[in-house]
C-alpha positions in Angstrom: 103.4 -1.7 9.8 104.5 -0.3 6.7 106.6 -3.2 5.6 104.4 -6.0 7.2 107.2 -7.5 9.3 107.9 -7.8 13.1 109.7 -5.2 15.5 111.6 -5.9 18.0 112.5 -2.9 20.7 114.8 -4.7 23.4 115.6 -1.5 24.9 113.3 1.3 25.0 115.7 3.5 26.9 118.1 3.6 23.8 116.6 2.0 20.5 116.0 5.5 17.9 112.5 3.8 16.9 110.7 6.2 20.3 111.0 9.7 20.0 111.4 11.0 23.5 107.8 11.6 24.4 106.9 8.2 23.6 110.1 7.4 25.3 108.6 8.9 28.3 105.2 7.3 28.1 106.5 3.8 27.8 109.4 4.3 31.0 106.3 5.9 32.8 104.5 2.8 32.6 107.6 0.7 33.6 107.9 -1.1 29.8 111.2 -1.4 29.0 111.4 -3.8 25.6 108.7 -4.4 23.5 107.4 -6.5 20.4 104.6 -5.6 17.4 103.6 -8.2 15.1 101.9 -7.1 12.2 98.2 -9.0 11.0 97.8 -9.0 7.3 95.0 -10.7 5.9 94.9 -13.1 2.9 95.2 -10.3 0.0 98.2 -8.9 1.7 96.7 -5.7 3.3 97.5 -4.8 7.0 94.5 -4.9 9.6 96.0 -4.9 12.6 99.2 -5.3 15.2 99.7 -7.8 18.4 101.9 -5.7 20.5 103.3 -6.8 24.3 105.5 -4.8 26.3 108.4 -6.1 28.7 109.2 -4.8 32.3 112.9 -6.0 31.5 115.3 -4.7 28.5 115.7 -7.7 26.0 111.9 -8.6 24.8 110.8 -11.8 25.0 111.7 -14.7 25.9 112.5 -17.4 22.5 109.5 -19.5 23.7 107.3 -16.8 23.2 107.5 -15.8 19.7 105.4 -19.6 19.5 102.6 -17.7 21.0 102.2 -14.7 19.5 102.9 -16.3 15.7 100.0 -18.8 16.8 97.7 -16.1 17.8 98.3 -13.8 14.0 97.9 -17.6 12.1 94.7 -18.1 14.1 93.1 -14.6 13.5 94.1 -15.4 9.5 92.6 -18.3 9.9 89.0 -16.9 10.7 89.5 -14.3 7.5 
């Protein structure tokens, strides 16, 4: 969020960014990778994230990043 870019978690059972009892919350819910892309409006400030979660280590798949790039562009587009 801070530095406006994407994360990437492609393990939550090992990647330092989870403490362990948001560790625990995600594993409970069967996510095991997961993606946040930031929304930043025109001037630059942050309004929002797009996160999805995985059920399989390794995020998602390369044809998906199409999607979720589309869906930040459109909601800058209405700004």
């Amino acid at each position: 969020m801070n530095v406006r870019i994407r994360t990437v978690v492609n393990d939550v059972t090992v990647d330092p960014i989870y403490a362990s009892d948001s560790r625990g919350v995600m594993l409970r819910a069967n996510v095991r990778s997961a993606q946040s892309t930031p929304l930043v409006d025109r001037s630059g400030n942050f309004v929002g994230m797009v996160s999805t979660h995985y059920r399989r280590p390794g995020g998602p798949m390369p044809h998906m990043w199409k999607w979720v790039d589309d869906l930040a562009a459109g909601f800058l587009a209405k700004q």
